[in-house]
C-alpha positions as CSV (number, residue, x, y, z in Angstrom):
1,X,58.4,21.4,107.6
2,X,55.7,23.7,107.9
3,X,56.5,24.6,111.4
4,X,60.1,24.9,110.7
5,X,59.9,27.4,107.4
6,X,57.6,29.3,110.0
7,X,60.1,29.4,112.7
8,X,63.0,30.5,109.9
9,X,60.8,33.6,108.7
10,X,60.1,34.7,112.3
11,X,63.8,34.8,112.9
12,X,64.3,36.4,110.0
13,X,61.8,39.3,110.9
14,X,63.4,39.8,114.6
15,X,67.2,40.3,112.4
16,X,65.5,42.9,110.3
17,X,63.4,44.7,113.1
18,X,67.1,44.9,115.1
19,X,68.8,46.5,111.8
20,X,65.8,48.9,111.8
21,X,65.8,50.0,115.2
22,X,69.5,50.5,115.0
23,X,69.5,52.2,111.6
24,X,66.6,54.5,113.3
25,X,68.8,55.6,116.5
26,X,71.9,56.4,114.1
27,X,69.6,58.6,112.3
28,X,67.8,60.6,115.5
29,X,70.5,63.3,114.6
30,X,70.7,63.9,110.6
31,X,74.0,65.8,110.9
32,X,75.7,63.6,113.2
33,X,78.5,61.9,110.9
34,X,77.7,63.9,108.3
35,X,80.9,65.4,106.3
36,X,81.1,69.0,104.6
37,X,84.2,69.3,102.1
38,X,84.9,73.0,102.8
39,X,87.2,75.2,100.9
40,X,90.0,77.5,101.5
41,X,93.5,78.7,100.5
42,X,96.2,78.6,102.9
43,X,97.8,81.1,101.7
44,X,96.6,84.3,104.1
45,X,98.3,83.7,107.2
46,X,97.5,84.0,110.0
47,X,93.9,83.1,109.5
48,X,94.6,79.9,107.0
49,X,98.1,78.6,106.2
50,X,100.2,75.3,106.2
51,X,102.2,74.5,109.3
52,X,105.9,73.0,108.8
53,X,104.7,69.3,109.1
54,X,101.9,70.5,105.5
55,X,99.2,70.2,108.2
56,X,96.6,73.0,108.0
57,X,96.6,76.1,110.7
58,X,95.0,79.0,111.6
59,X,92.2,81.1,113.0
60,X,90.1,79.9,110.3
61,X,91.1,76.4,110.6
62,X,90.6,75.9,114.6
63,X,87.2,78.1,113.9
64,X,85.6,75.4,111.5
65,X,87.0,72.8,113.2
66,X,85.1,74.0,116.9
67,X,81.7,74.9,114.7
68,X,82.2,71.4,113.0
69,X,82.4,69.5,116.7
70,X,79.7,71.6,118.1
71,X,77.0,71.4,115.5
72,X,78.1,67.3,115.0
73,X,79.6,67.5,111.8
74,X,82.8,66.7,109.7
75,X,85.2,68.7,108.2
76,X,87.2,67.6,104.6
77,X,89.6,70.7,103.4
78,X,89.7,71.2,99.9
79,X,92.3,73.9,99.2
80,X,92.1,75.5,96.0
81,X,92.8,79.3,95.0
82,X,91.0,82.0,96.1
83,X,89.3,83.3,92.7
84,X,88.4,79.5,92.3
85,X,86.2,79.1,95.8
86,X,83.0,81.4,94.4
87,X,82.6,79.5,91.2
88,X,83.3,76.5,93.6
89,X,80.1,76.7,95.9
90,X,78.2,78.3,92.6
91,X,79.0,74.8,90.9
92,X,78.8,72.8,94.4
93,X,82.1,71.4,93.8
94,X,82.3,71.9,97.7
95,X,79.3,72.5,100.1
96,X,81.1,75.9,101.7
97,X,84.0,77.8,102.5
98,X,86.2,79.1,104.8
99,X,89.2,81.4,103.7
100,X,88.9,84.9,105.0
101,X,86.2,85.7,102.3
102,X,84.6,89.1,102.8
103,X,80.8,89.9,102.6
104,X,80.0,92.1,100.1
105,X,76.8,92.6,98.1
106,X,77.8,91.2,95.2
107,X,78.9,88.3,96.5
108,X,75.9,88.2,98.3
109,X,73.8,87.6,95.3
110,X,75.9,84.7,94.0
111,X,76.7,82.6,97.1
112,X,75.0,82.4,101.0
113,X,76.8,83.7,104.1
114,X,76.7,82.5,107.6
115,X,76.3,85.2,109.9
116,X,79.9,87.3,110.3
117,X,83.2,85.7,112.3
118,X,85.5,88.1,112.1
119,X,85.8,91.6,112.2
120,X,88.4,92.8,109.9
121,X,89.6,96.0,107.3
122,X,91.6,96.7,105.0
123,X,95.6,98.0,105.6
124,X,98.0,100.1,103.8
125,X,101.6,98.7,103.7
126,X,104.8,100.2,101.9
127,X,108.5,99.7,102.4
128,X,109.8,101.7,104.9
129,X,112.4,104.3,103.7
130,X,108.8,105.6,101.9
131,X,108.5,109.3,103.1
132,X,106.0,109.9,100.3
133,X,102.9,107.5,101.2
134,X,101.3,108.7,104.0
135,X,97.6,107.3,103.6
136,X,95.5,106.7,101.3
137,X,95.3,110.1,99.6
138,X,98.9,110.0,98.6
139,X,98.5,106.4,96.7
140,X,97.2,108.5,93.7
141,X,99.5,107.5,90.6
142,X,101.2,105.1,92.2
143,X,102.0,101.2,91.1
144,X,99.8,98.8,94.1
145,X,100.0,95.0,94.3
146,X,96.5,93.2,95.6
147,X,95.3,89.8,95.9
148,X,93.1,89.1,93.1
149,X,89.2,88.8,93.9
150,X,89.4,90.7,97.3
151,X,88.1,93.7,98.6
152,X,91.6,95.1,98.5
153,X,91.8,94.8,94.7
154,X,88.0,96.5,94.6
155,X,89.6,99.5,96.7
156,X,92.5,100.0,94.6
157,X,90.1,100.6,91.9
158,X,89.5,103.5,93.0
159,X,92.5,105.8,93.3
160,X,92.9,107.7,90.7
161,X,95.5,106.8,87.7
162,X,96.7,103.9,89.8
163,X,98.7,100.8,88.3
164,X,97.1,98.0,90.1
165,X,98.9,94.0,89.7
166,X,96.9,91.6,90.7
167,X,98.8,88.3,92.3
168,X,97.1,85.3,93.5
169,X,97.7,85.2,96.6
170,X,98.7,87.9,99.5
171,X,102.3,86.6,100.5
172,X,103.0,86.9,96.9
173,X,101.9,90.9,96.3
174,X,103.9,91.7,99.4
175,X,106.7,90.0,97.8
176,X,106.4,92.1,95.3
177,X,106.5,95.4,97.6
178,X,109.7,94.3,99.7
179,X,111.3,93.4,96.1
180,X,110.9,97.4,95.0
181,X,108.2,96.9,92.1
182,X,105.0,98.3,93.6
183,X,105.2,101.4,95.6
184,X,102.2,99.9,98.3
185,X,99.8,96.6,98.7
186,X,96.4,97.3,99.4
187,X,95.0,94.4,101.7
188,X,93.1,92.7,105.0
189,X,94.9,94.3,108.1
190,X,95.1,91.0,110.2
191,X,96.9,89.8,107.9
192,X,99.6,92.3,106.5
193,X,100.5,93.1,110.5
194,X,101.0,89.4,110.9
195,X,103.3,88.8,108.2
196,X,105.4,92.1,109.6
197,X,105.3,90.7,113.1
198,X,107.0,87.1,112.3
199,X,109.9,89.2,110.6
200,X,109.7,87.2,107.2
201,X,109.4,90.3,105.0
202,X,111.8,93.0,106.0
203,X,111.4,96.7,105.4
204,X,108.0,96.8,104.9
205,X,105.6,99.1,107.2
206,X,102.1,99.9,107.6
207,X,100.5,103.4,107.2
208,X,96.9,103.3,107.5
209,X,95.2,100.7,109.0
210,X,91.2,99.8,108.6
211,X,90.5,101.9,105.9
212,X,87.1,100.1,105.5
213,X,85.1,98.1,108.0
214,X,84.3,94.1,106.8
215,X,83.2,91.1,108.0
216,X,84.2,87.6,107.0
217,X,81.7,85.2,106.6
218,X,81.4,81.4,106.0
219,X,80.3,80.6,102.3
220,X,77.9,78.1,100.9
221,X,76.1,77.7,97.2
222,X,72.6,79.6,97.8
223,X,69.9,77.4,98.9
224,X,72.3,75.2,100.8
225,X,71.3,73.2,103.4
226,X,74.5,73.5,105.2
227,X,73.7,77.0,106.1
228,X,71.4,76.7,109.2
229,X,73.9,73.8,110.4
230,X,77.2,75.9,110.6
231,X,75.2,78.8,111.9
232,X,74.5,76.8,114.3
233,X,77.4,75.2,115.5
234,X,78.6,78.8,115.0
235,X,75.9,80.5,117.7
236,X,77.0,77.8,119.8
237,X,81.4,78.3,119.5
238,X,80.7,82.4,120.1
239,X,78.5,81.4,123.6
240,X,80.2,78.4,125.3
241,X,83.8,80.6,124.7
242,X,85.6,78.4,122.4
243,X,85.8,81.9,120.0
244,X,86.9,84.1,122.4
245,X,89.8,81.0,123.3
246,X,90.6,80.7,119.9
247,X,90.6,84.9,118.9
248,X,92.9,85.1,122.1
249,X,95.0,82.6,121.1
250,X,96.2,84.0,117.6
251,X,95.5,87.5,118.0
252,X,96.5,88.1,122.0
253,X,93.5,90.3,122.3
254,X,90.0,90.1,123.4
255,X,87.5,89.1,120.9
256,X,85.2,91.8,119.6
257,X,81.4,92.0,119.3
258,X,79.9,90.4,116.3
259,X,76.8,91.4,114.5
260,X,73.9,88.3,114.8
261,X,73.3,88.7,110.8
262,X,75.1,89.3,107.7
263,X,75.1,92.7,106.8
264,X,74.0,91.8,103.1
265,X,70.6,89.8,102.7
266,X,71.6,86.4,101.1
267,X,69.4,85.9,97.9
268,X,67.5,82.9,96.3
269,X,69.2,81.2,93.1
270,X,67.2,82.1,90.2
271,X,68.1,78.7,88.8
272,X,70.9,77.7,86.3
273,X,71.1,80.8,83.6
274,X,69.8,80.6,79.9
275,X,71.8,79.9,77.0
276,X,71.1,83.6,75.4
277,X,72.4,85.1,78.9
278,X,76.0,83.0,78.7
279,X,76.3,83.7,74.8
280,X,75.9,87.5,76.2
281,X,78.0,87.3,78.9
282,X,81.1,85.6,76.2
283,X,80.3,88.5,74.2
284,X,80.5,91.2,76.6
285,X,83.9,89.9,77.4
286,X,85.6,88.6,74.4
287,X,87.1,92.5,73.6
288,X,89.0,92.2,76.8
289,X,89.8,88.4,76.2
290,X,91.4,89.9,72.6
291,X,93.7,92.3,74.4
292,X,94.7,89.5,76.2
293,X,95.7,87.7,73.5
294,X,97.7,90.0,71.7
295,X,99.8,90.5,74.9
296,X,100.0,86.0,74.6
297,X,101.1,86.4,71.4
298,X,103.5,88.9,72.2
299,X,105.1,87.1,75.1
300,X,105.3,83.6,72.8
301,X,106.7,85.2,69.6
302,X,109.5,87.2,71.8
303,X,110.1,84.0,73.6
304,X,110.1,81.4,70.3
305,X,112.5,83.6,68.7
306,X,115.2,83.8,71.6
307,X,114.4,80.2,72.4
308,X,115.3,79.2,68.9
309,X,119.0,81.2,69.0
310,X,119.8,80.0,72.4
311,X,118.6,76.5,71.2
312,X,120.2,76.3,68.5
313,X,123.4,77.0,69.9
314,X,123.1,74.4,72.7
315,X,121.6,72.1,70.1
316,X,125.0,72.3,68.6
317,X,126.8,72.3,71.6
318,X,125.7,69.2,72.6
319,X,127.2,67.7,69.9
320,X,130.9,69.1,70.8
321,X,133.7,66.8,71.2
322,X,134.9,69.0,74.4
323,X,133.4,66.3,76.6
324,X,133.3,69.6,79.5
325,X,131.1,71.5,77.2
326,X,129.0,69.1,76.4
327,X,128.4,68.3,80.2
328,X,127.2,71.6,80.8
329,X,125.2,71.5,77.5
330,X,123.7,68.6,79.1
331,X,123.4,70.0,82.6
332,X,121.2,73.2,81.3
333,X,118.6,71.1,79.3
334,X,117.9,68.2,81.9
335,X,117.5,71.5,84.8
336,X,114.9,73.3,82.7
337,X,113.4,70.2,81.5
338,X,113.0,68.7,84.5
339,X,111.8,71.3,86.7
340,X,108.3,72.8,86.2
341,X,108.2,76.3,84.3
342,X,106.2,77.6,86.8
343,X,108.9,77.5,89.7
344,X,111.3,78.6,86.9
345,X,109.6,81.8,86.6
346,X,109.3,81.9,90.3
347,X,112.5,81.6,91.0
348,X,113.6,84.6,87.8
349,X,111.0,87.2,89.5
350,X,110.5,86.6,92.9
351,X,113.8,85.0,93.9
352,X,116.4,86.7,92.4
353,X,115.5,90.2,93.3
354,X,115.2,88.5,96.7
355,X,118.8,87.2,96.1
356,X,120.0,90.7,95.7
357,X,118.6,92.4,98.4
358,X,120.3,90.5,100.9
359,X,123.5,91.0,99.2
360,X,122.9,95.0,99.8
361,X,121.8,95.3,95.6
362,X,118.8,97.0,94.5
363,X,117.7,94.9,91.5
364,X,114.4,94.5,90.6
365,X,112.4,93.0,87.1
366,X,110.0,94.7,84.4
367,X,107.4,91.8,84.4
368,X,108.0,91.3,80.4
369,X,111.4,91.4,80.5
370,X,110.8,88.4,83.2
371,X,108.3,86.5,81.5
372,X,110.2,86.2,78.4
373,X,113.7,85.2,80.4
374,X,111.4,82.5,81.9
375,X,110.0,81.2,79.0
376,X,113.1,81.4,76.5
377,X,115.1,79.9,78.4
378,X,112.4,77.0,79.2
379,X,111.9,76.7,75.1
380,X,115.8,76.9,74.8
381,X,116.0,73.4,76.6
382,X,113.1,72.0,74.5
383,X,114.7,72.9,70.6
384,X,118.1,72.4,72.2
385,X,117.1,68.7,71.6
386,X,114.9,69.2,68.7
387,X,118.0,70.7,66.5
388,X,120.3,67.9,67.9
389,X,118.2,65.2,66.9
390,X,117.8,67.3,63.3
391,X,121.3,67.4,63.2
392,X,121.6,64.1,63.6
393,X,119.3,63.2,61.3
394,X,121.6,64.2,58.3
395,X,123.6,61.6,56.2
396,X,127.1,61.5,57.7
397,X,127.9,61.4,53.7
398,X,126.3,65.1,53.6
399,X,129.5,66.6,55.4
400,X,132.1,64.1,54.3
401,X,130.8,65.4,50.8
402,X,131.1,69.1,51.8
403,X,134.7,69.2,53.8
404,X,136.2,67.2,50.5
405,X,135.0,70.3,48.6
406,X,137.4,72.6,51.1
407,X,134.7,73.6,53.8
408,X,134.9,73.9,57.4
409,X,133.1,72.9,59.8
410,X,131.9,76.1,61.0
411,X,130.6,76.4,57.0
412,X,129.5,72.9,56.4
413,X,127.0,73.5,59.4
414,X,126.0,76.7,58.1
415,X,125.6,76.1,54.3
416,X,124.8,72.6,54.7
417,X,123.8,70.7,57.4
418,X,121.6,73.0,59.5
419,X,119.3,74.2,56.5
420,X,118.5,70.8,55.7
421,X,117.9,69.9,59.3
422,X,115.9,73.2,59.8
423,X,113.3,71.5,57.5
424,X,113.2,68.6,59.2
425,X,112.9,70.4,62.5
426,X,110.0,72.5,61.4
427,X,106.9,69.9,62.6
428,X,108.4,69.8,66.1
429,X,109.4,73.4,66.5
430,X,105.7,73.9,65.4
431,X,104.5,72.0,68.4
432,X,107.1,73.5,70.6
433,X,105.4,76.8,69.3
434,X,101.9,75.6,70.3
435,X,103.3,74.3,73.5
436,X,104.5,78.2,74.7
437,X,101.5,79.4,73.3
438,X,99.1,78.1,76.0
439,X,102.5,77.9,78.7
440,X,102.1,81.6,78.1
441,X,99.7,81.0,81.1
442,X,102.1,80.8,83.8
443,X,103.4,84.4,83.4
444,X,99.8,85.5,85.6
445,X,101.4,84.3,88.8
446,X,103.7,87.3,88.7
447,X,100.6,89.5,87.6
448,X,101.1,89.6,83.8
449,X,97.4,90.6,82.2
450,X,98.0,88.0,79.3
451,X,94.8,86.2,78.3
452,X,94.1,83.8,81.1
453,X,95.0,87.2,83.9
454,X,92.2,88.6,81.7
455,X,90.0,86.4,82.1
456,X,90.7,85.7,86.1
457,X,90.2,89.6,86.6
458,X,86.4,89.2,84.7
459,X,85.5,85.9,86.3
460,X,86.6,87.9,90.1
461,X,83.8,90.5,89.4
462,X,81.2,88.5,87.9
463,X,81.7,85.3,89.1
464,X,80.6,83.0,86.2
465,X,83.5,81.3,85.5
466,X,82.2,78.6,82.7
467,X,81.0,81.6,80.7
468,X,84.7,83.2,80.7
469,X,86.8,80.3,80.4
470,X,84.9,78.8,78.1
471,X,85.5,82.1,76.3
472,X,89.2,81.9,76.9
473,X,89.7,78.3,75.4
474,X,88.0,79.4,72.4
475,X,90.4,82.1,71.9
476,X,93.2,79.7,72.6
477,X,92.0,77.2,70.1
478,X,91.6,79.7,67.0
479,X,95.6,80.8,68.0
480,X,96.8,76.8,68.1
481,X,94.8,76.4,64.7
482,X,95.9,79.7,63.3
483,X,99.5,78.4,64.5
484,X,99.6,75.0,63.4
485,X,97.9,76.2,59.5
486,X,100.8,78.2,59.5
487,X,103.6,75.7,60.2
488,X,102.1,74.1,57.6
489,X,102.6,76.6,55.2
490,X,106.1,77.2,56.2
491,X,106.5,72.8,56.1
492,X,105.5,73.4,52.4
493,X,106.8,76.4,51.4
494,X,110.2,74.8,52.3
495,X,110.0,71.7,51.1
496,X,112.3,71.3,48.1
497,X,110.0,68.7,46.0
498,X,107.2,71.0,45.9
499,X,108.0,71.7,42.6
500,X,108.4,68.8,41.2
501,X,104.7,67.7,42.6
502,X,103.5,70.1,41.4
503,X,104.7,69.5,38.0
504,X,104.1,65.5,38.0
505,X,100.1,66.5,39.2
């Protein structure tokens, strides 16, 4: 027995010795197997965008990919938006990024670069039946479109008495110069002569070229281990030639000499920042938050208030006994309920000016004026059904009572039915109200400064993201309290029993 247990546990030892030796050879190379979720937006052609099967492309793309096979890594793209990918590697949401990103200073002290990888500037590009822009000079006083969180937006600055709107991505501010709205878009040169080259934005021309000298760099969080690695893979892609292949094969051009450093000194984290330091940083920003939210409150009221007339109509609409009518009654409220609000208002400021345009009309679209189209006619659909179902709601008895008396219908909906259904209506309109409050949102695709724009334009230059949208939601909850207290109100001042409760209390 003794012999046998002996024999067992020997065995034993040999298995485990094996799985050790094997574990031990695996590990001779740390890196090898190891996988880096890295971050971009494919949105900057031709350095990172989405080819026609979704698949991700570009210089960028085939760059990481090469620095990820020579330094024995992995690569798992997370795309996200660009304003997002700072506050990203500051959190360590992602362990570094790749999406054209500039080094600057300031970024410097927030995040770790790896030495540059591209040589870049920025561009000036206008439509071209412009005789008036001729550089840079000439942009005084004028409207510009820029990518938000670039070095473009940081140049616009400053001109003097320029209108600058910010858009989240590039594609989308030169939509907004071929549609007539801004008189230039100030951004990277690569990528402005690429869009002009593939022919899918017509009339547009570029003036000035390079009007600063930058370098992109691959981000990490600061401290990060994953710095020395992609250097290193990245010292290796610019020797063996794989860069110059990959340069030559989106660019048609020789690859140009790139500094061995990054021309700001990364810095050490000073560790997660004090409590008194984010309360100050809230504060700093809350007056800007503020005139955010009056221009939120603005766009919602505007928007309730035509969103209640048109609603109200289709609410009654749908109730027609013209079977054709009430089809189409039908059709508009399933279209803007069941598409998302956000490609509604893409398609009302982007699109339609786009629409016109080819059909040889100059239209274009005050940004409020859109916003508000977008979101009343979203609401419309909502309290189309809210003022059908309060309709509804009514005893039939209610107008049998009131034609017997000699009214129409047209007056028995007026003087009877829809006032009584009105108060009924008032708890869901009040969420409906809530609802567009925070939808409000949206509207900073097309470059509206409401209260989330305003606090996207802080969080670009500072980069503390928690601080300033923690700030934001506490703006938006004192409006949806203020809101819903005031429905309230309204639910009891209209009540027609509130007498009569009060008097049997």
């Amino acid at each position: 027995m003794a012999k046998f247990g002996f024999a067992r546990w020997l065995r034993w030892c040999v298995v485990v010795g094996f799985s050790c030796l094997l574990l031990a050879g695996c590990g001779v190379n740390s890196s090898t197997g190891k996988t880096l979720r890295v971050a971009t937006e494919p949105a900057f052609p031709p350095f990172e965008f989405q080819g026609k099967g979704g698949e991700l492309q570009g210089f960028s793309i085939d760059l990481m990919n090469a620095i990820a096979v020579a330094a024995k890594f992995k690569v798992d793209f997370k795309s996200m938006p660009f304003d997002g990918i700072v506050p990203a590697l500051a959190a360590k949401t992602v362990d570094a990024a790749i999406s054209s990103i500039t080094i600057t200073e300031e970024r410097a002290k927030t995040i770790s670069f790896s030495r540059p990888y591209f040589k870049a500037g920025l561009a000036i590009a206008i439509r071209a039946d412009d005789p008036n822009i001729t550089g840079f000079d000439s942009l005084k006083n004028k409207k510009i479109a820029v990518q938000i969180g670039t070095t473009g937006a940081a140049k616009a600055k400053s001109i003097p008495g320029v209108q600058i709107r910010s858009f989240d991505s590039a594609p989308l501010a030169l939509q907004e110069l071929a549609n007539g709205n801004v008189d230039a878009v100030i951004n990277d040169a690569p990528v402005t002569i690429y869009a002009i080259n593939t022919g899918n934005l017509q009339g547009i021309k570029i003036v000035q070229q390079l009007l600063t000298e930058e370098f992109y760099g691959i981000a990490t969080a600061q401290n990060s281990p994953n710095l020395a690695l992609i250097n290193d893979g990245l010292d290796r892609v610019l020797k063996n030639g794989t860069y110059s292949e990959i340069y030559q094969k989106w660019f048609k051009a020789q690859a140009p000499a790139l500094p061995a450093k990054s021309p700001f000194k990364n810095q050490s984290s000073n560790g997660a920042p004090n409590i008194s330091t984010s309360i100050g940083i809230i504060l700093q920003a809350f007056p800007t938050l503020l005139q955010g939210a009056l221009v939120t409150l603005q766009l919602t009221i505007l928007s309730v208030v035509f969103g209640l007339i048109g609603g109200s109509l289709i609410g009654i609409v749908r109730l027609s006994r013209i079977a054709p009518v009430r089809w189409i009654a039908r059709a508009y409220v399933d279209f803007f309920r069941g598409t998302p609000l956000l490609v509604q208002i893409f398609m009302i400021y982007f699109g339609l000016p786009a629409i016109f345009q080819e059909l040889g009309l100059t239209f274009t679209f005050d940004r409020l004026v859109a916003g508000v189209i977008a979101l009343s006619l979203n609401s419309a659909a909502y309290i189309a059904e809210v003022v059908r179902a309060g309709i509804q709601s009514i005893e039939v008895g209610q107008a049998e009572a009131a034609q017997s008396l000699g009214l129409s219908s047209v007056e028995t909906m007026i003087y009877v039915i829809f006032p009584q259904a009105f108060r009924r209506m008032i708890p869901p309109l009040g969420n409906e109200f809530i609802s567009l409050l925070k939808d409000t949102s949206l509207v900073s695709v097309i470059g509206f400064e409401e209260l989330v724009r305003k606090g996207q334009l802080i969080v670009a230059n500072n980069y503390r993201a928690f601080e300033i949208y923690a700030g934001v939601a506490v703006v938006y909850l004192c409006l949806t309290l203020l809101s819903s207290q005031a429905f309230s109100r309204l639910e009891v001042w209209m009540n027609p029993v509130k007498g009569q409760r009060k008097y049997d209390t």
